[in-house]
C-alpha positions in Angstrom: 100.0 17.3 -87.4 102.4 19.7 -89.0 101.7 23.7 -88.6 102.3 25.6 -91.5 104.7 29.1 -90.6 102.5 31.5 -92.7 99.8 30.5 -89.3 99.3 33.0 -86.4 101.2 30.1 -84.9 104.5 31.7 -86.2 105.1 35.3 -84.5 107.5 37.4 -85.0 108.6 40.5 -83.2 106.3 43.8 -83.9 109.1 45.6 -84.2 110.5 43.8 -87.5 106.9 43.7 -88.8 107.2 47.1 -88.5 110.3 47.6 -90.3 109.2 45.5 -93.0 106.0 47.5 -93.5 107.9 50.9 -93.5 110.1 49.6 -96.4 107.6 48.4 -98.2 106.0 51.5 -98.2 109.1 53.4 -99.5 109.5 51.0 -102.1 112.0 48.4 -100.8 112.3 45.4 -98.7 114.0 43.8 -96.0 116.6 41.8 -98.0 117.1 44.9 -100.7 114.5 43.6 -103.4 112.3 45.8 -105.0 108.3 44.9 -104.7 108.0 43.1 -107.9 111.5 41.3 -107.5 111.4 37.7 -107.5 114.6 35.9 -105.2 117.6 33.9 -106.6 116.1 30.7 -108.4 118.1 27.8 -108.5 116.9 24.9 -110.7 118.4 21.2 -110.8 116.7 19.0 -113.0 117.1 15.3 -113.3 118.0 15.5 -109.4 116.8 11.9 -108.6 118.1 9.6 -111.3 115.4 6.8 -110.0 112.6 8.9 -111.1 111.0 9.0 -114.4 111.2 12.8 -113.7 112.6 15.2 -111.3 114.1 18.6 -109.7 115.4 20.1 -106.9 114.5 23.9 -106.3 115.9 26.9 -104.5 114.2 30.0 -104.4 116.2 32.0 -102.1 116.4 29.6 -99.0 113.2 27.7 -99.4 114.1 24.5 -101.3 111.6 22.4 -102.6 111.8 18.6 -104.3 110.0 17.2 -106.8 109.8 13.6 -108.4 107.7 12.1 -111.2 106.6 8.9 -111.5 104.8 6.8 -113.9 102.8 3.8 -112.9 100.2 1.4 -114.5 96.5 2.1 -113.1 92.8 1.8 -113.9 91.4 5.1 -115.0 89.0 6.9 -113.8 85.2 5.9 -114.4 84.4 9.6 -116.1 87.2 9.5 -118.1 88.2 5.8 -119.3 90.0 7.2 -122.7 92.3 9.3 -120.2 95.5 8.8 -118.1 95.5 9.9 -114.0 97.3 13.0 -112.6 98.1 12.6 -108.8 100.2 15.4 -106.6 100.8 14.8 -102.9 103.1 17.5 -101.0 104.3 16.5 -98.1 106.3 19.3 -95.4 109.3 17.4 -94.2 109.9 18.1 -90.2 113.4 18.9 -90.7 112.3 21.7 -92.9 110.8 24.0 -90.5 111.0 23.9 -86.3 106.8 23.9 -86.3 106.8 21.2 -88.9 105.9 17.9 -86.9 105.7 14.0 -88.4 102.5 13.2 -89.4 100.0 12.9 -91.8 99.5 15.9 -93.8 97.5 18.9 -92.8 95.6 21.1 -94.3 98.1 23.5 -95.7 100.0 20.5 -96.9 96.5 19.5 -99.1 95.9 23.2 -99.8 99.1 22.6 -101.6 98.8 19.7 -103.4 95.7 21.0 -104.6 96.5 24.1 -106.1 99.8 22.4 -108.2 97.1 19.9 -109.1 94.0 22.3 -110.3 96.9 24.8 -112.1 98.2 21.7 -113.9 94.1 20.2 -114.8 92.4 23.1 -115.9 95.0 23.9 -118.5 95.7 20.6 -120.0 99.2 21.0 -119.3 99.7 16.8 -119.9 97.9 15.3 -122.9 96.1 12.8 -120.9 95.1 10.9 -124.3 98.4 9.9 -125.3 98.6 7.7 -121.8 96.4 5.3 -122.3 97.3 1.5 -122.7 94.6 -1.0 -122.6 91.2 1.6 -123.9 88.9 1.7 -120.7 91.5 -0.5 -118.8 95.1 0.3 -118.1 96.4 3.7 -118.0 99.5 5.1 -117.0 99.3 7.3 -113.7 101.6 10.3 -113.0 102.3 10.3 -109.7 103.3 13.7 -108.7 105.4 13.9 -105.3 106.4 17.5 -103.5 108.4 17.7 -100.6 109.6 20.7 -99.0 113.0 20.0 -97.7 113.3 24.0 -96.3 110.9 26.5 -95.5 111.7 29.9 -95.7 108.5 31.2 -97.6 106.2 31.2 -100.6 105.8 27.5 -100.8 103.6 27.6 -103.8 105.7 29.3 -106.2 108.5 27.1 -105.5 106.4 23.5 -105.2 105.3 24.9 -108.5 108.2 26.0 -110.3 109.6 22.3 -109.5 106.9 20.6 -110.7 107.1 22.3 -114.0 110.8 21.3 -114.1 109.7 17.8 -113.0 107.6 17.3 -115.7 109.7 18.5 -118.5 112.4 15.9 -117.8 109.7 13.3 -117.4 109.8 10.4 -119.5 107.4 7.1 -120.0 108.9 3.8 -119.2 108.8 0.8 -121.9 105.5 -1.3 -121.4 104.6 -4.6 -123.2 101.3 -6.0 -123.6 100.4 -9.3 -123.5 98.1 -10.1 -126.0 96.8 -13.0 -124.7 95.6 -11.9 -121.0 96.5 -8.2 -121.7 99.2 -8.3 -119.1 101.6 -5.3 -119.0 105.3 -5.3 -118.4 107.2 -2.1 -117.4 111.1 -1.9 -118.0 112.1 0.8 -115.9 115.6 1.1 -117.5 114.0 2.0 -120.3 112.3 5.2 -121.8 110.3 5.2 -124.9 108.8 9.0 -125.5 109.0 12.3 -123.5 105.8 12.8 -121.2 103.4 15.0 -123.6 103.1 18.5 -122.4 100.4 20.9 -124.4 101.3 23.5 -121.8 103.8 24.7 -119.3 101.9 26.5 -116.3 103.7 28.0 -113.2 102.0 30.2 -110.0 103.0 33.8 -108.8 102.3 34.8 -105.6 101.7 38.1 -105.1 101.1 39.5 -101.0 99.7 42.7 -100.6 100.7 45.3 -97.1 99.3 48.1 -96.9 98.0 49.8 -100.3 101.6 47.9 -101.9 101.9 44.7 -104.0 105.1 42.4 -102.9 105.9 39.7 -105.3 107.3 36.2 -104.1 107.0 37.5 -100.7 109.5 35.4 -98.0 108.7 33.7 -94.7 109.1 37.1 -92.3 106.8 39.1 -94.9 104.5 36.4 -95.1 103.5 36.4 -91.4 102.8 40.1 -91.8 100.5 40.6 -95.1 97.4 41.4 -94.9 96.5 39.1 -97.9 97.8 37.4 -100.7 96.8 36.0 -104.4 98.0 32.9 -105.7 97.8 32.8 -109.7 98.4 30.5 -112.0 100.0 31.4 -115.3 100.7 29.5 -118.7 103.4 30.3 -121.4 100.9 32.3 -123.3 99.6 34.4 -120.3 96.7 32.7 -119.7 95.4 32.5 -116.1 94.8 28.9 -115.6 93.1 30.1 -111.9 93.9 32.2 -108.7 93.2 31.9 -105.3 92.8 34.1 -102.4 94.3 33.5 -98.6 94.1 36.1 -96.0 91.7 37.9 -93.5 91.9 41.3 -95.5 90.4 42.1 -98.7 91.6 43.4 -102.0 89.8 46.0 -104.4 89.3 45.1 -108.1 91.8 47.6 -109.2 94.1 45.7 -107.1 93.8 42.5 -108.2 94.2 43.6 -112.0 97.1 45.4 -110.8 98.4 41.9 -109.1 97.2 39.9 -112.5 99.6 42.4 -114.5 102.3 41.8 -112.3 101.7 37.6 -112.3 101.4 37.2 -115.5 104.4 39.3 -116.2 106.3 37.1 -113.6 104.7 34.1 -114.6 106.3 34.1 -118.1 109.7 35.0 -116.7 109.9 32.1 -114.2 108.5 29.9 -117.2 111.5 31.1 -119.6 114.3 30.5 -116.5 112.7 26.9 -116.0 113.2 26.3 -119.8 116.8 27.3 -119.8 118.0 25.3 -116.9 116.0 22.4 -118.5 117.0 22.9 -121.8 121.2 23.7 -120.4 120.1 20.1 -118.1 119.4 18.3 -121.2 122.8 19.3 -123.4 124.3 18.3 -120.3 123.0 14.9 -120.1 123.6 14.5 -123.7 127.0 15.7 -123.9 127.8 13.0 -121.1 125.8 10.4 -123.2 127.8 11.0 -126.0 131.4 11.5 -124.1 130.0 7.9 -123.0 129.4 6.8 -126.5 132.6 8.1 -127.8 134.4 6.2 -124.9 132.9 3.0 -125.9 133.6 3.5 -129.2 137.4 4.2 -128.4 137.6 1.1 -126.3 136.3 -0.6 -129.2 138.8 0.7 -131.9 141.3 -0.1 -129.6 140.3 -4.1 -128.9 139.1 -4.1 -132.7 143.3 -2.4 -133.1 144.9 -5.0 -130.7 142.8 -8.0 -132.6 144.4 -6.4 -135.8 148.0 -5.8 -134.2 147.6 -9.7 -132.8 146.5 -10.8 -136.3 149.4 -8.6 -138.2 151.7 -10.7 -135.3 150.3 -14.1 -136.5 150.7 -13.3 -140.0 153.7 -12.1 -140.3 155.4 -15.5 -138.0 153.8 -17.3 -140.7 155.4 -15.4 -143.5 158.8 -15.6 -141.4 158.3 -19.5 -141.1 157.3 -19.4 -145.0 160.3 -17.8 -145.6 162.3 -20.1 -143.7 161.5 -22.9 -145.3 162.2 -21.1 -148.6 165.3 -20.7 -147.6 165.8 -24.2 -146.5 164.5 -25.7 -149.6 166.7 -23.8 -151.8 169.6 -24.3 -149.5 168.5 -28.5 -149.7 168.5 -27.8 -153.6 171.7 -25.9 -153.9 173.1 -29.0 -152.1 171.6 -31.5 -154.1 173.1 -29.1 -156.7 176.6 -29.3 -155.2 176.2 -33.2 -154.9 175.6 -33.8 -158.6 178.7 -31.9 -159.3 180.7 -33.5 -156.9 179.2 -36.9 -158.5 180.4 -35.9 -161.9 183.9 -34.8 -161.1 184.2 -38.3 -159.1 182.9 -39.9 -162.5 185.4 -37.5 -164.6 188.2 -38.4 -162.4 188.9 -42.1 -163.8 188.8 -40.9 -167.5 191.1 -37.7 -166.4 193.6 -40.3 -164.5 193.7 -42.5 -167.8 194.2 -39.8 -169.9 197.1 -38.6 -167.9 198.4 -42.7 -168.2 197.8 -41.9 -171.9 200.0 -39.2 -171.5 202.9 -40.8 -169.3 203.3 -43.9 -171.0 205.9 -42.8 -173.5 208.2 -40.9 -170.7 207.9 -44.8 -169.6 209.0 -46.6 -172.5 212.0 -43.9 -172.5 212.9 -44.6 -168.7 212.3 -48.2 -168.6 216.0 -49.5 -170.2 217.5 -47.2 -167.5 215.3 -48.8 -165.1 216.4 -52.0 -166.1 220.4 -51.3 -165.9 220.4 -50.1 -162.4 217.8 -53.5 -161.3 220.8 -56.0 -162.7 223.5 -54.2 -160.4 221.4 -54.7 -157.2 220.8 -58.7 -155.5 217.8 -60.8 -156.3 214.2 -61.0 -153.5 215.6 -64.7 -152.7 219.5 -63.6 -152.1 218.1 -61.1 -149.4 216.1 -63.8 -147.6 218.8 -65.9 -147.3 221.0 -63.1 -146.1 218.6 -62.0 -143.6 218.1 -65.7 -142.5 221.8 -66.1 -141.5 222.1 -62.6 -139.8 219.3 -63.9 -137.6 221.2 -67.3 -136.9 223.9 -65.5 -135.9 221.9 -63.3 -133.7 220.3 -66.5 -131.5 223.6 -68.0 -131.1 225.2 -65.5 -129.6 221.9 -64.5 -127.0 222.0 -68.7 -126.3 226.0 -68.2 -124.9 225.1 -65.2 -123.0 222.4 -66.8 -120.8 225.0 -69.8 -120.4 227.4 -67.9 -119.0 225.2 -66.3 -116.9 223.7 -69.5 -115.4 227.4 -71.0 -114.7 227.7 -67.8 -112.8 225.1 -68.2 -110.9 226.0 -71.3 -110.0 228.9 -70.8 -109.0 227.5 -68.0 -106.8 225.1 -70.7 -105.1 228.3 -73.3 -104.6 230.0 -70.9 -102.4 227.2 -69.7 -99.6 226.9 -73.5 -99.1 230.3 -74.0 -98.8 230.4 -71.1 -96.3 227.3 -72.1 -94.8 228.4 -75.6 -93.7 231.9 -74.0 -92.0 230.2 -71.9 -90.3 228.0 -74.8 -89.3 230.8 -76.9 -88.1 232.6 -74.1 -86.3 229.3 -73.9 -84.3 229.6 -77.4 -83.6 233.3 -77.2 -82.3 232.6 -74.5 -80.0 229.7 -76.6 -78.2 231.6 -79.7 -77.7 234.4 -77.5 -76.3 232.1 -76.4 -74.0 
């Protein structure tokens, strides 16, 4: 079981207590705050993007996580018309050396309830408006606080997230049969903001001595003689408070601390509503930086189609223009071929005219024509001219080739001749022998 710090369990040394009591007497604190001064609060909303609402808190060094979550449940027998608030806390070992695993402990349910009774007796969430089957189905907002690092004033924080929680919350799509009633949740999608009626935060206020320290850290806590836990709406209502601490506290003291909450209260509120608000024109800027990038990639496919299409159209008018060209190049030549045709056809009646036109120049030459025709020999006279020259001509090639054989001969009548004496002297010379 885990030990909360603000326990006798923690210590530390009396002389720091000390200090931290003389300060607080003169009007100041350890860290330099004045008594009514609140530490550094750091809010991130929207800080699990699984959750149907959530935020991460730092006040000073305690940091605190909460998630929302929306479920379908059966309501609750008293009030069947109304939806189900549930808030668990849970102290996370690593967030403090005396924090152990476990199941929670007392402290831990102390905190849980007081988150849960400021959030109730207000009617922060219109618990009407999350109904889904009358008497049936309801949806349940689960409520989930972790402290991740404890360094004091756990309430405030846990609370202060919560708030932050809730404002981002949303309520998933569900769809009802209406056959068997069954209900479908689509998580990926949101259909309405969780209804608020009011937004409710707690101030702590610790008093030492006769003096009232607001949000009071983890060292201060372990030496206060008592502190008052209040819970404050928008409006400065006090939705309920709650004492811890051996000491007591006089009345005028506690209006004194009321003043001082409620004062406090409406301040945290306001800072919660500006990071939530500056959270939200975030998210939407980024939505719409989205938007305007889809829409870009969109022109510029729905630009390309167009460019591809301008591409296509004008091939076709080239191609269409082409054959334009071709036709009136195949008529130009069809053109060019009827011309030709009819200066072939004019070409006969031009030559006859121009036979027209010589035939007199003919009649004039002909009788000199005729003069020089009766000096020169007849077609049969050259024939028979032409037939003796080649008469002539064979005789004289026969007698070459005569004389040329009788040659030859001759030739061929003397190597016998010499071939036989030699033969015979051949013979001589052997019989000598």
């Amino acid at each position: 079981m885990s030990v909360t710090p603000s326990s006798p369990d923690y210590i530390i040394p009396k002389l720091k207590a000390e200090t931290i009591a003389s300060l607080v007497k003169r009007g100041t604190r350890l860290d330099g705050r004045g008594l009514h001064d609140i530490r550094q609060v750091e809010i991130i909303p929207n800080y699990l993007p699984k959750a149907d609402g959530s935020a991460l808190v730092k006040l000073g060094n305690t940091q605190v996580l909460v998630g929302v979550k929306l479920e379908v449940g059966t309501p609750y027998p008293d009030a069947p018309d109304q939806g189900v608030i549930i808030v668990s806390a849970e102290f996370v070992p690593m967030a403090s050396p005396v924090f152990e695993p476990g199941p929670p402990d007392e402290n831990a349910i102390e905190l849980a309830r007081v988150i849960d009774r400021s959030i109730r007796e207000l009617g922060a969430i219109d618990l009407s408006k999350l109904v889904l089957i009358p008497g049936k189905k309801v949806w349940v907002v689960w409520i989930d606080i972790y402290v991740l690092d404890h360094d004091g004033n756990l309430v405030d924080a846990s609370s202060i997230a919560t708030l932050a929680a809730l404002l981002t919350a949303k309520i998933p799509k569900a769809v009802i049969s209406e056959e068997d009633e069954q209900i479908v949740v689509d998580k990926t999608t949101h259909v309405a903001q969780l209804p608020l009626l009011k937004k409710v935060v707690t101030v702590t206020v610790g008093k030492l001595g006769k003096a009232l320290i607001v949000d009071p850290d983890l060292e201060e806590e372990s030496v206060l003689d008592t502190k008052i836990i209040f819970a404050i709406s928008e409006d400065g209502r006090i939705a309920g408070i709650q004492k811890s601490g051996p000491s007591s506290i006089t009345k005028d003291e506690v209006l004194r601390a009321t003043d001082v909450a409620i004062k406090k209260g409406q301040e945290l509120i306001k800072i919660i509503e500006q990071a939530v608000e500056a959270a939200v024109k975030q998210a939407e800027a980024k939505e719409e930086k989205k938007v305007e990038e889809v829409k870009e990639e969109k022109e510029e496919a729905l630009e390309a189609k167009e460019s591809a299409v301008e591409e296509v159209t004008e091939g076709e008018e080239v191609e269409e223009t082409s054959e334009t060209i071709e036709a009136a190049e195949e008529e130009e030549e069809g053109k060019e071929e009827e011309v030709t045709e009819e200066r072939e056809a004019e070409e006969p009646v031009k030559k006859l005219e121009e036979e027209v036109e010589e035939e007199p120049a003919k009649k004039e030459a002909a009788p000199a024509a005729r003069e020089e025709r009766e000096g020169q020999p007849t077609e049969a006279e050259r024939e028979e001219k032409e037939e003796e020259a080649r008469e002539a001509k064979g005789k004289e090639v026969e007698g070459e080739a005569g004389e040329k054989v009788g040659a030859e001969e001759a030739v061929g009548e003397e190597e016998s001749s010499k071939e036989k004496k030699k033969t015979g002297d051949e013979e001589s010379l052997n019989s000598t022998q």
